[in-house]
MMTF fields as JSON, N, C-alpha, C and O atoms, coordinates in Angstrom:
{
  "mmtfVersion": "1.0.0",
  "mmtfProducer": "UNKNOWN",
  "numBonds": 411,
  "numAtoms": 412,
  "numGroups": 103,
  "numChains": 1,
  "numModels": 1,
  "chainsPerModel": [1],
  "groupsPerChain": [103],
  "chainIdList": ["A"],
  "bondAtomList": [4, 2, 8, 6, 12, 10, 16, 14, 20, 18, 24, 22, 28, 26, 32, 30, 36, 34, 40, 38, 44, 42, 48, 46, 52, 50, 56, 54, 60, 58, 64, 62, 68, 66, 72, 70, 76, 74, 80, 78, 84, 82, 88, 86, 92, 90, 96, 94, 100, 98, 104, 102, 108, 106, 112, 110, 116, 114, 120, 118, 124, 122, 128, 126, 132, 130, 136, 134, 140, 138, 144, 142, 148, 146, 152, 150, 156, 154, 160, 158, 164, 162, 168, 166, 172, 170, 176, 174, 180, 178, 184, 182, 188, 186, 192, 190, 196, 194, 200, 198, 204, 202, 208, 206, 212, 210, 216, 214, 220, 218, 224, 222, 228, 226, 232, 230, 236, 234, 240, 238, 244, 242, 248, 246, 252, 250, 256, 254, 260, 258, 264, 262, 268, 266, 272, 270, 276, 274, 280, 278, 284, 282, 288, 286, 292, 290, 296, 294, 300, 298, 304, 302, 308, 306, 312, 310, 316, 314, 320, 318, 324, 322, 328, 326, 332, 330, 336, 334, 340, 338, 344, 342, 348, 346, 352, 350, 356, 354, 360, 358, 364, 362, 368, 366, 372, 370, 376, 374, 380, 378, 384, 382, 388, 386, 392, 390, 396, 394, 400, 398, 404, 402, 408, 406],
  "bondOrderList": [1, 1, 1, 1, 1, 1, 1, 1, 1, 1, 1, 1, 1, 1, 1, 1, 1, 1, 1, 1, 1, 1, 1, 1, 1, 1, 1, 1, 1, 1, 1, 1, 1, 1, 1, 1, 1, 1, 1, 1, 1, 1, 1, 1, 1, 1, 1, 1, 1, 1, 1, 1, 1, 1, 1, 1, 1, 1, 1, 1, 1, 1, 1, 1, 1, 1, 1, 1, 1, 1, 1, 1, 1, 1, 1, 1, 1, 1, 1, 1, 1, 1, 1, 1, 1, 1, 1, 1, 1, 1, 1, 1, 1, 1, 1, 1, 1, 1, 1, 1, 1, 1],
  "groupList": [{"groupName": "UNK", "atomNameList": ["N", "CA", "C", "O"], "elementList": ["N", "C", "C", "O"], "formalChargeList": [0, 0, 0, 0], "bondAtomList": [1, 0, 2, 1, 3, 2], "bondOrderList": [1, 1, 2], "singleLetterCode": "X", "chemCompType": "L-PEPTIDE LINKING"}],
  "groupTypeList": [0, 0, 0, 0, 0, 0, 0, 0, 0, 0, 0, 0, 0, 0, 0, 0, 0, 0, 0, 0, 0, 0, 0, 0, 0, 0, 0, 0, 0, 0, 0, 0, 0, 0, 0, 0, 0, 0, 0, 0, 0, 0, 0, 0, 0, 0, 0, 0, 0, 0, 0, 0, 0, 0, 0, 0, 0, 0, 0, 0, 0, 0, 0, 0, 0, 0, 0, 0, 0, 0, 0, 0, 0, 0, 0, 0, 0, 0, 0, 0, 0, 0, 0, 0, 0, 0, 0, 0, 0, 0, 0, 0, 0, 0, 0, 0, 0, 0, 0, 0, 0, 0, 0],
  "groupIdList": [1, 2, 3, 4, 5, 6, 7, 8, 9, 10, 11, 12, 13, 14, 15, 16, 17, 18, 19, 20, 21, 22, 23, 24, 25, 26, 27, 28, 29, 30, 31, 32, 33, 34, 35, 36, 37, 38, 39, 40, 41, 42, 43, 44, 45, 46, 47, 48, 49, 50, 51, 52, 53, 54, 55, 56, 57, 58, 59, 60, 61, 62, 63, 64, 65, 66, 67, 68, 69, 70, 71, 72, 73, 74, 75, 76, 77, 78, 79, 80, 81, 82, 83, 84, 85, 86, 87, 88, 89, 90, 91, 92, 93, 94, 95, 96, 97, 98, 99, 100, 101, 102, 103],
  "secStructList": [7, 5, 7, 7, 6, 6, 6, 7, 7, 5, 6, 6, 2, 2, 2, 2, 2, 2, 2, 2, 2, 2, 2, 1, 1, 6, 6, 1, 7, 7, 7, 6, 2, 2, 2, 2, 2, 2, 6, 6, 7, 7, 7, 1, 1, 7, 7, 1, 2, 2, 2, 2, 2, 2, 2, 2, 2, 2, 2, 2, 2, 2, 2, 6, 6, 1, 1, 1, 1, 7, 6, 6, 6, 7, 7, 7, 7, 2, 2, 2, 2, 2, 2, 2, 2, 2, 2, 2, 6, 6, 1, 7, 1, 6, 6, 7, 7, 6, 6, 7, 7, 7, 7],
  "xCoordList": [-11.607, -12.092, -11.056, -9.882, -11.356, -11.147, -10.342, -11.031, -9.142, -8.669, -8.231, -8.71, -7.494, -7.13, -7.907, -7.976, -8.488, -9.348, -8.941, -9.478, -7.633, -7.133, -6.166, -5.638, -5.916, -4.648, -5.663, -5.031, -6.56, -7.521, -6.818, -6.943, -5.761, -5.424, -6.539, -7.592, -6.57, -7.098, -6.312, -5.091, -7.416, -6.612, -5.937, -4.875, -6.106, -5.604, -3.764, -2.794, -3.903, -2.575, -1.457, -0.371, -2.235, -1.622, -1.213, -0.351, -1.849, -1.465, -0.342, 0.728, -0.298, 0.918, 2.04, 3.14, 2.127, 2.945, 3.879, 5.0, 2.957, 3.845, 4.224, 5.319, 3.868, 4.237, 5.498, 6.255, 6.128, 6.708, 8.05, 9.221, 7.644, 8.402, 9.378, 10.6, 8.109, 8.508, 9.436, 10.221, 9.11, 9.899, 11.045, 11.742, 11.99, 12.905, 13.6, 14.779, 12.677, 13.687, 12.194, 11.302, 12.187, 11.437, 11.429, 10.465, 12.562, 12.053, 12.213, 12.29, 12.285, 12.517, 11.435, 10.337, 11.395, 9.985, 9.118, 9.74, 7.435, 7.084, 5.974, 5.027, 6.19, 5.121, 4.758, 5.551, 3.108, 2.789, 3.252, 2.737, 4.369, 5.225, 5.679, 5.169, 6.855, 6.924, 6.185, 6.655, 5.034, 4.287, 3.628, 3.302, 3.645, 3.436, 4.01, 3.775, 5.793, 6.459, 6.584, 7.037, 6.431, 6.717, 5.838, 6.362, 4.311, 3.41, 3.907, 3.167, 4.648, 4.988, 4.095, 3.739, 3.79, 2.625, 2.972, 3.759, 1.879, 2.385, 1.109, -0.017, 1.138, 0.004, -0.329, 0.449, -1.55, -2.047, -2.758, -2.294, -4.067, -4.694, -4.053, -3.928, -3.803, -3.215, -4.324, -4.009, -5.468, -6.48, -6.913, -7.715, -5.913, -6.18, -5.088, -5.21, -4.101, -2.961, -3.194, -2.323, -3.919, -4.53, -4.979, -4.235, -6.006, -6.453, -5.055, -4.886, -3.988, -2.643, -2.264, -2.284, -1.974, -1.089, -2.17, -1.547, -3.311, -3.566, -3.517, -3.307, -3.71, -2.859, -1.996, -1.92, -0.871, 0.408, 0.774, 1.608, -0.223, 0.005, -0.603, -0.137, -1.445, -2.194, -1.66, -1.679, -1.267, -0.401, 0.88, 1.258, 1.762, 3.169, 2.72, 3.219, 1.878, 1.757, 1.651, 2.667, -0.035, 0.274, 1.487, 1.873, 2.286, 3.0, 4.488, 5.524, 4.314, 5.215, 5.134, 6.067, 3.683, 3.126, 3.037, 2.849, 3.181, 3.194, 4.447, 4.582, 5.636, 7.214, 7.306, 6.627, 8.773, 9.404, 9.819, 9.981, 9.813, 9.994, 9.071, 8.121, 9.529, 9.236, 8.04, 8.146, 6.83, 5.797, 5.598, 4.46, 6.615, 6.731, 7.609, 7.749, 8.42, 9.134, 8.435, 8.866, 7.322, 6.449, 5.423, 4.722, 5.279, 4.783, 3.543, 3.587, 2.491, 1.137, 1.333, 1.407, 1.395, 1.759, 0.398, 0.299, -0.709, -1.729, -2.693, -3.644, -2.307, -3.082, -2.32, -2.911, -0.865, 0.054, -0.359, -0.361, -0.645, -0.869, -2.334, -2.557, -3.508, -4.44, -4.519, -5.113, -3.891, -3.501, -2.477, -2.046, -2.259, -1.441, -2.46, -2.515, -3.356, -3.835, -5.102, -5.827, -5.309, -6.581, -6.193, -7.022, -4.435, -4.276, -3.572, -3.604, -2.987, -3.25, -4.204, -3.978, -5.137, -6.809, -6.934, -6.699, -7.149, -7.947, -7.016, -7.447, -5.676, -5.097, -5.982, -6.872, -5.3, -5.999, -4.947, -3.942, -5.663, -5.271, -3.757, -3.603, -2.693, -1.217, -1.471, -2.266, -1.304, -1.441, -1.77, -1.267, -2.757, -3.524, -4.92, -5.779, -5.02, -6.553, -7.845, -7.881, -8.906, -10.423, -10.155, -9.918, -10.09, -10.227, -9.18, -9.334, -8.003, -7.226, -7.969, -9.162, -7.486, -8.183, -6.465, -5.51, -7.114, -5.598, -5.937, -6.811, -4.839, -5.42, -5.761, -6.245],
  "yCoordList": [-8.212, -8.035, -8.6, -8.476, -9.319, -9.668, -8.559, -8.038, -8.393, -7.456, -8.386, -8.144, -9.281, -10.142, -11.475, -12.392, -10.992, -12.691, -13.757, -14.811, -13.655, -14.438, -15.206, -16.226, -14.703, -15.373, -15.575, -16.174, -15.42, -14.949, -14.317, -14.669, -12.965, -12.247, -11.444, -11.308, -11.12, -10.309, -8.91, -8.759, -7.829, -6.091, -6.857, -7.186, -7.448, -7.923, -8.054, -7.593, -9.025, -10.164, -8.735, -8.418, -8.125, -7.078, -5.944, -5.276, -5.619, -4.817, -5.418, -4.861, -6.536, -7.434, -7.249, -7.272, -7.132, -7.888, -6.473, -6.461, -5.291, -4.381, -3.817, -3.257, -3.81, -3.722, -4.015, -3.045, -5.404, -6.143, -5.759, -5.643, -5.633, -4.938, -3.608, -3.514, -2.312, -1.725, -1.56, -0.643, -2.737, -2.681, -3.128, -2.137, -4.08, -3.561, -3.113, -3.426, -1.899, -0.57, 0.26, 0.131, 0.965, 2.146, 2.952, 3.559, 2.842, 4.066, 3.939, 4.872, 2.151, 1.484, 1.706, 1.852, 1.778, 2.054, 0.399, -0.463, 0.281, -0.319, -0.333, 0.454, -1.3, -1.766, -2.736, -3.677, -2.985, -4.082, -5.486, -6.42, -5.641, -6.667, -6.951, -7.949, -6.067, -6.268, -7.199, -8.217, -6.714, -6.805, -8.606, -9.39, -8.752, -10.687, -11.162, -12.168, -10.24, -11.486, -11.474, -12.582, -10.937, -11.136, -12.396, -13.488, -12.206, -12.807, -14.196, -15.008, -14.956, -15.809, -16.172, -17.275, -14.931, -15.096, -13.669, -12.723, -14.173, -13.194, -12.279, -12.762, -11.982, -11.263, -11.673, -11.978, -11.773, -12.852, -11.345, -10.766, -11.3, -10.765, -8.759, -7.893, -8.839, -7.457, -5.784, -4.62, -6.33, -6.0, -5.138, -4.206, -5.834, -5.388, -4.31, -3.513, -4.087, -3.628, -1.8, -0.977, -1.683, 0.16, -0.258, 0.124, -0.931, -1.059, -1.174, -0.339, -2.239, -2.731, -1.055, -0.377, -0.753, 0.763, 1.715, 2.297, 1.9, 2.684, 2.231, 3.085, 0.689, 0.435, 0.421, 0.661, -0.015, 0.73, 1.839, 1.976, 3.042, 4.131, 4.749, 5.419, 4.337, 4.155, 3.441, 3.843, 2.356, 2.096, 2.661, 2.83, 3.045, 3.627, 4.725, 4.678, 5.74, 7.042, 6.444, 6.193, 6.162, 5.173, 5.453, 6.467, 4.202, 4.154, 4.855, 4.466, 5.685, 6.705, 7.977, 8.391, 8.288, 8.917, 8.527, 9.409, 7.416, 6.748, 6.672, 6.762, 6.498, 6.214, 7.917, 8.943, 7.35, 8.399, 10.367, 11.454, 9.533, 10.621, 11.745, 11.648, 12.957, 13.91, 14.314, 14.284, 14.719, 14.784, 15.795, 16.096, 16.439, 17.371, 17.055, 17.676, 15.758, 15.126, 14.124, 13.873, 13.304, 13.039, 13.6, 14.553, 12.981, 13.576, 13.016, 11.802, 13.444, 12.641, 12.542, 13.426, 11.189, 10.741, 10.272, 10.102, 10.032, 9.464, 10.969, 10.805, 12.091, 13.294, 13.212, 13.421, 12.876, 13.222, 11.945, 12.347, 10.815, 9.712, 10.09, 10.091, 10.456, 10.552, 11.991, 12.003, 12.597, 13.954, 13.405, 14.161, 12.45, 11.912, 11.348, 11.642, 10.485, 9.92, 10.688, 10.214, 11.509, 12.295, 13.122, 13.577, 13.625, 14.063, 13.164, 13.755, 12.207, 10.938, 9.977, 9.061, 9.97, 9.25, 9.849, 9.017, 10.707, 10.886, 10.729, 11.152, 9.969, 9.704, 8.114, 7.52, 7.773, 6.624, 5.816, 6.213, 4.22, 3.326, 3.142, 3.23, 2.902, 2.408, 3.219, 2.539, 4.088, 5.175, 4.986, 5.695, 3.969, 3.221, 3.941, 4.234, 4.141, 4.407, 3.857, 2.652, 4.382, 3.495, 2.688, 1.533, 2.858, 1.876, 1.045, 0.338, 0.607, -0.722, -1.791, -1.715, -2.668, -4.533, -4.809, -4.588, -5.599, -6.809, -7.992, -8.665, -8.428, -9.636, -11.126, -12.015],
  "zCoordList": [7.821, 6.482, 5.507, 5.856, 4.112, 3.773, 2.466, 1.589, 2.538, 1.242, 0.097, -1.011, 0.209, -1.226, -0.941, -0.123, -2.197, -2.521, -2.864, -2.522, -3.806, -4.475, -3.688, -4.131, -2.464, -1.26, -0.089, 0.781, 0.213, 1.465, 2.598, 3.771, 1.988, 2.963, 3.923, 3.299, 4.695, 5.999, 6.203, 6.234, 6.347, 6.627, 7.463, 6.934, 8.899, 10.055, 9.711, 10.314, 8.284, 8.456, 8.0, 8.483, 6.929, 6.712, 7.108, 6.537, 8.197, 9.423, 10.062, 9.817, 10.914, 11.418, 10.257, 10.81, 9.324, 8.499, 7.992, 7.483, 8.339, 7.871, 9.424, 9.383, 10.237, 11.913, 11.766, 11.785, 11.575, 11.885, 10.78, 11.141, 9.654, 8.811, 9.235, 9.123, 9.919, 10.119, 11.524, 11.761, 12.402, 13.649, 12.847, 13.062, 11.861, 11.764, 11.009, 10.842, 10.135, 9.592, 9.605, 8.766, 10.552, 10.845, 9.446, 8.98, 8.946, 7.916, 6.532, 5.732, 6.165, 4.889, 3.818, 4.354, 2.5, 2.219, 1.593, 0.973, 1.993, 1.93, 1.112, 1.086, 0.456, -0.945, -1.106, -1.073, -1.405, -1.588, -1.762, -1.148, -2.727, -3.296, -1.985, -1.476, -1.026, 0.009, 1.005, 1.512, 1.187, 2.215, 2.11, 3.001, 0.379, 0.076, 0.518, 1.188, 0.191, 0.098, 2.036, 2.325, 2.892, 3.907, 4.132, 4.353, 4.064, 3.946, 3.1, 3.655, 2.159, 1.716, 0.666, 0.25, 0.305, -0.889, -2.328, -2.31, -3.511, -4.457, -5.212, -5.086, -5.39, -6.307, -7.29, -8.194, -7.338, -8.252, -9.572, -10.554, -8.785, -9.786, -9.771, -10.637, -8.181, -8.154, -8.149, -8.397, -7.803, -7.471, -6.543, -6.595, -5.231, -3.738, -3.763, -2.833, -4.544, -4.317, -4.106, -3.824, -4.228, -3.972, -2.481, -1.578, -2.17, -0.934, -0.065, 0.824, -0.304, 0.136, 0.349, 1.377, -0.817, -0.451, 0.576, 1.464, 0.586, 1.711, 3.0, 3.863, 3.461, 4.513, 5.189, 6.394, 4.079, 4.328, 4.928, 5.823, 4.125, 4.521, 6.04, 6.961, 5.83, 7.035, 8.657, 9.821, 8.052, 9.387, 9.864, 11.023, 8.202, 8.484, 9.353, 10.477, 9.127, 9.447, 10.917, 11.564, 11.564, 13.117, 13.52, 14.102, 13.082, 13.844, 13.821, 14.361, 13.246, 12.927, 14.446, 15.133, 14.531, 14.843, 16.874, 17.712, 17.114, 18.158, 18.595, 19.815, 17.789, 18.099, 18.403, 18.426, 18.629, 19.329, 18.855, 19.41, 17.02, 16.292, 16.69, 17.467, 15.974, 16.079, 15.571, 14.345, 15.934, 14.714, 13.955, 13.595, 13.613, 12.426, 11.464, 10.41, 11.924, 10.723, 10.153, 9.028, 10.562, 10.061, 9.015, 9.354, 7.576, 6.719, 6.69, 6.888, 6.522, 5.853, 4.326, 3.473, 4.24, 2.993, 2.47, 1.255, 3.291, 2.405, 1.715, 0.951, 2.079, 1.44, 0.111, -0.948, 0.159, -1.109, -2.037, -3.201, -1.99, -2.825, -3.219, -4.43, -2.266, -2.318, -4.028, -5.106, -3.564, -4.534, -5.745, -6.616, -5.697, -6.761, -7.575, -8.769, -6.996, -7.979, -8.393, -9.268, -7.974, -8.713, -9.588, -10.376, -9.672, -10.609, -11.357, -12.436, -11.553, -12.811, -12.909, -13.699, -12.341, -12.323, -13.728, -14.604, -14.04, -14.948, -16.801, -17.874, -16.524, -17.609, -18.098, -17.489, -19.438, -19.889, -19.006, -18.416, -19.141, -18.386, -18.975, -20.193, -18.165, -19.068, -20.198, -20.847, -20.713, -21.564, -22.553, -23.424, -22.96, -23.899, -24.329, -23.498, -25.432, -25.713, -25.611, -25.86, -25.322, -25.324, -26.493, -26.138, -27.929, -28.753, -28.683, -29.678, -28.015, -27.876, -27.76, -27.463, -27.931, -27.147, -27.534, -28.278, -26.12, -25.801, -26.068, -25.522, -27.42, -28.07, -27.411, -28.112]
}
């Protein structure tokens, strides 16, 4: 499937790309920006970058969860982002009002 339109990244490339990341620093933290530039690419429209972060999270946990660590030192981090943003979802965008326009 296709997550960035604007690069024709693939969930696929982005799965590999943070794998590979994480084989070497298991416990570095990883963000989108990251995950381009591994990829040799940049964010264009910045669009995909929510989809990007639940992958992330999604795979960190994996393979967190598969290694050797302990699985109670393992956190589920996608309930805590998931809970993050529903409680700032409902702020205005960049803390801007409905009546702004960007000239």
């Amino acid at each position: 499937m296709i997550v960035c339109h604007c690069n024709l990244i693939t969930e696929k490339d982005i799965e590999e790309a943070i794998i590979q990341l994480l084989e070497a620093d298991p416990w570095h933290l990883i963000v989108p920006a990251k995950v381009y530039h591994w990829l040799q690419k940049r964010g264009r429209c910045c669009g995909c970058f929510p989809n990007v972060v639940e992958t992330i999270i999604r795979v960190t946990e994996h393979y967190h969860l598969r290694s050797e660590a302990n699985g109670a030192d393992v956190v589920s981090h996608l309930d805590r982002v998931r809970g993050l943003r529903a409680e700032f979802g409902s702020r205005r965008h960049e803390g801007r009002n409905t009546s702004h326009r960007a000239a």
